[in-house]
N, C-alpha and C positions, 0 to 999 in steps of 0.2 A: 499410480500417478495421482497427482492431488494439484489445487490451483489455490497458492497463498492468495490472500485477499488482504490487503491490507490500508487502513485510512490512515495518515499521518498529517502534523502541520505543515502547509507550504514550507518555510525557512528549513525545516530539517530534510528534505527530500537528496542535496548534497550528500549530508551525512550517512543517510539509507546507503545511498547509490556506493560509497565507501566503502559503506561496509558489507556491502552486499557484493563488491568486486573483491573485498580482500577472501569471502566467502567462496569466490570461484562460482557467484552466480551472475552472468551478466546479461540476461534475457531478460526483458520485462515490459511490458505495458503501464505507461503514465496515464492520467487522466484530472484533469480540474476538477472538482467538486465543489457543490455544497454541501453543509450538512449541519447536524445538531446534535449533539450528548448531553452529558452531566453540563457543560459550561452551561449552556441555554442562552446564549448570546450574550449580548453587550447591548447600553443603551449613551446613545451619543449625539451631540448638539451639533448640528449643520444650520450656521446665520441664524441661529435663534432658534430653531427650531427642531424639540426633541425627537431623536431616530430611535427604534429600535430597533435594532438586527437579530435575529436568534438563528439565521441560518452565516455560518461562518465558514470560509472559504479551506478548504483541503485538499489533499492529494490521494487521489487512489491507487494502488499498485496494484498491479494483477500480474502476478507470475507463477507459470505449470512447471512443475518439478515431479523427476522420476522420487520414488520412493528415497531414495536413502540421501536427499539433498531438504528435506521437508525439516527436517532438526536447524542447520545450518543455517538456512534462509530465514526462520522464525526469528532465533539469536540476532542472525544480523538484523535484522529490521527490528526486533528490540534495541539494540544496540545504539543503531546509529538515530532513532526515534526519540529515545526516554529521555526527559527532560527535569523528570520527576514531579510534575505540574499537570494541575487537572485539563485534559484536551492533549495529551499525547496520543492519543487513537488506538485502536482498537487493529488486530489480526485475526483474519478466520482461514482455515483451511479446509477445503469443502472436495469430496471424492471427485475422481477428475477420470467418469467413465472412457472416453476416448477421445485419441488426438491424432488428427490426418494433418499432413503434411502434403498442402496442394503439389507445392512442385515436385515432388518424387512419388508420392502415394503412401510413402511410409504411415504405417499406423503406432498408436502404443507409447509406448517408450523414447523407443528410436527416434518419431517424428519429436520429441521437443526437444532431446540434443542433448 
């Protein structure tokens, strides 16, 4: 088992979701973020008066996948992500010792589906 990680830009998260269902994954966890990479923000005039931003607004994905769905789900979130412009984000996939499933007790495998 393993738990994709993945930061993308807001606007593309549609496109994930695509391709992450033409993939036959459809489980997952959103979440709003901030964050900073290579970009390093932006600097921008509000009434006169210079802003900078360096934390810029993203999308987290968090999704558990048995072993032989970890290929598929990478693809598609490249996929539906790549823009080919710096600030398409970043995928990690990190060991995903165990997963219980409150409402049946399923462990393992079985509980992510």
């Amino acid at each position: 088992m393993k738990l994709v990680v993945a930061m993308i830009q807001p606007h593309k998260l549609p496109d994930v979701k695509k391709a992450l269902d033409d993939a036959e994954v459809h489980k997952m966890t959103v979440f709003n973020v901030l964050g900073a990479g290579q970009q390093r923000g932006y600097a921008a005039s509000y009434r006169g008066v210079k802003q900078e931003t360096n934390l810029l607004k993203k999308i987290r994905l968090e999704i558990a996948v048995n072993d032989k769905f970890v290929e598929p789900t990478v693809n598609a979130i490249s996929k539906g992500a790549r823009t080919g412009q710096i600030g398409d984000g970043k995928i990690f996939v990190l060991d995903l010792p165990e997963c219980i499933r409150i409402r049946t007790g399923e462990t393992g495998g079985p509980a992510i589906g």
